[in-house]
PyMOL CGO cylinders between C-alpha atoms (Angstrom):
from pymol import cmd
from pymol.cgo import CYLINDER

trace = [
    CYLINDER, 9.15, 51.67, 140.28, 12.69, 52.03, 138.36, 0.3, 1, 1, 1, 1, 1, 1,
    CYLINDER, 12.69, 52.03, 138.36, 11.18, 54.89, 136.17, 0.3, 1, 1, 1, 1, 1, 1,
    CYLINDER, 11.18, 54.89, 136.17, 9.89, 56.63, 139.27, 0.3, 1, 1, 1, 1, 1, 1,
    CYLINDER, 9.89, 56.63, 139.27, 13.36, 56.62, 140.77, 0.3, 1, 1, 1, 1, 1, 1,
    CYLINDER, 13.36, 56.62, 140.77, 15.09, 57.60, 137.46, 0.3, 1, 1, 1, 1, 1, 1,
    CYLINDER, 15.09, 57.60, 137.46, 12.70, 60.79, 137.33, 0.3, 1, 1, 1, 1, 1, 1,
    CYLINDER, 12.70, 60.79, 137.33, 13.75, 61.24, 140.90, 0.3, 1, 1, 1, 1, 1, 1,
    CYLINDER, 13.75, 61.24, 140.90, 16.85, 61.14, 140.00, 0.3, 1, 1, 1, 1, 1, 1,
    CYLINDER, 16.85, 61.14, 140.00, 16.79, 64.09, 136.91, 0.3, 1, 1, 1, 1, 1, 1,
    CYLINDER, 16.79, 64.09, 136.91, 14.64, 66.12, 138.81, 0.3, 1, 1, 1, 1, 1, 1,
    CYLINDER, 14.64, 66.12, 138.81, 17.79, 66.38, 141.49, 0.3, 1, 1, 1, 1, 1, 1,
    CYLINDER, 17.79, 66.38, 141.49, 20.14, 66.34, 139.00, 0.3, 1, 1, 1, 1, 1, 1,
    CYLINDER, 20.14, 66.34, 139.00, 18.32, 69.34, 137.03, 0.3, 1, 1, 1, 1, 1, 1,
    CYLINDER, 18.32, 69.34, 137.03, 18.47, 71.01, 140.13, 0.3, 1, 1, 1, 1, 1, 1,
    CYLINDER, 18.47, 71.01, 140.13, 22.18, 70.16, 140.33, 0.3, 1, 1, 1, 1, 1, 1,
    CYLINDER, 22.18, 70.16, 140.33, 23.06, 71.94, 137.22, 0.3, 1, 1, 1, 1, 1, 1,
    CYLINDER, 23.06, 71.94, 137.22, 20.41, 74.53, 138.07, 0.3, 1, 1, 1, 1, 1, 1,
    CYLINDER, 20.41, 74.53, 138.07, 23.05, 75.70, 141.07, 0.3, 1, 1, 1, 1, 1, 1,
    CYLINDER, 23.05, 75.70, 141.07, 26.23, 75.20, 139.47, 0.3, 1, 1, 1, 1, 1, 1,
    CYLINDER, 26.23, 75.20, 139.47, 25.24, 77.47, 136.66, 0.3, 1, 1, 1, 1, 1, 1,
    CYLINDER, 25.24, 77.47, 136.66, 24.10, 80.19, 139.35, 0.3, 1, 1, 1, 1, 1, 1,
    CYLINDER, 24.10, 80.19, 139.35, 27.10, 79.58, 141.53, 0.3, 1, 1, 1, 1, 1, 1,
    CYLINDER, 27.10, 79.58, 141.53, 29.44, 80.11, 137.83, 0.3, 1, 1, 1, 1, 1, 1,
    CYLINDER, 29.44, 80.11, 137.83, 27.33, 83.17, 136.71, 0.3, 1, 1, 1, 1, 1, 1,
    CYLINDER, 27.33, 83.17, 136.71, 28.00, 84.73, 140.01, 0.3, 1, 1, 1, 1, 1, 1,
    CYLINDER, 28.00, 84.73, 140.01, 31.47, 84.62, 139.96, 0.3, 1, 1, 1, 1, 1, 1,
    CYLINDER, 31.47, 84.62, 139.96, 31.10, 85.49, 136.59, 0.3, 1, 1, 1, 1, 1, 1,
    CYLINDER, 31.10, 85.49, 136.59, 29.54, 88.29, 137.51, 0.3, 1, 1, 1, 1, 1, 1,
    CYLINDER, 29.54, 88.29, 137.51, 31.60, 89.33, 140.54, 0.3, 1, 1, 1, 1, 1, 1,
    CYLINDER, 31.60, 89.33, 140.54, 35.11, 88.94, 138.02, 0.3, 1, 1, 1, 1, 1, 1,
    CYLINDER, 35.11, 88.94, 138.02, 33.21, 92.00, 135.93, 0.3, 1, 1, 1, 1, 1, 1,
    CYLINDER, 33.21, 92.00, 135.93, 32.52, 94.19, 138.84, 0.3, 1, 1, 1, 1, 1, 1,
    CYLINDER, 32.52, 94.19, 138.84, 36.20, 93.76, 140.07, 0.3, 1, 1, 1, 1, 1, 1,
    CYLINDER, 36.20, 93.76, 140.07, 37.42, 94.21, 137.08, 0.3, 1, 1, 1, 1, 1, 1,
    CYLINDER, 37.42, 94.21, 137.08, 35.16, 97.82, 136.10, 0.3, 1, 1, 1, 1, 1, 1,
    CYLINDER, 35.16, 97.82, 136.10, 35.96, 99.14, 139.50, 0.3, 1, 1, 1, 1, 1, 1,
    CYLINDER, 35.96, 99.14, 139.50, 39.41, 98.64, 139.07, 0.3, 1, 1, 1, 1, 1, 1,
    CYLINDER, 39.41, 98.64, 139.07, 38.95, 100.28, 135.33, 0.3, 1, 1, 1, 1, 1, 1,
    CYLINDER, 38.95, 100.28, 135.33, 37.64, 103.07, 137.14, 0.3, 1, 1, 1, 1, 1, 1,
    CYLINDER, 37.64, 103.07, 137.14, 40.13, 103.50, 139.51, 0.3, 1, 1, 1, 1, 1, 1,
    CYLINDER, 40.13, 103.50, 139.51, 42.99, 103.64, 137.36, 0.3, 1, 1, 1, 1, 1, 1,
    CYLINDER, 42.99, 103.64, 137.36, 41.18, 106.02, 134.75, 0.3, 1, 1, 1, 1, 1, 1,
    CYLINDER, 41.18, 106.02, 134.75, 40.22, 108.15, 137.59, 0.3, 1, 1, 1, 1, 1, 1,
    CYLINDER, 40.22, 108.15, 137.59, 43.88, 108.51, 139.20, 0.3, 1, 1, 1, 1, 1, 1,
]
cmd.load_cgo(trace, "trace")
């Protein structure tokens, strides 16, 4: 019974990290679009 919690417990857990690490490469990824349109914009003025 305790080992078929503790799984439970990884498995959500796993999923846990599995979100955060989406959530930080999206703003990771959003930083680098702001920051190449803004390139752009100043190279183009």
């Amino acid at each position: 019974m305790k080992f078929e919690i503790l799984k439970g417990d990884e498995e959500k857990f796993c999923r846990l990290t599995r979100v955060k690490r989406m959530i930080f490469d999206f703003r990771v990824h959003q930083r680098i679009q702001n920051f190449l349109s803004l390139k752009s914009k100043l190279f183009s003025q």
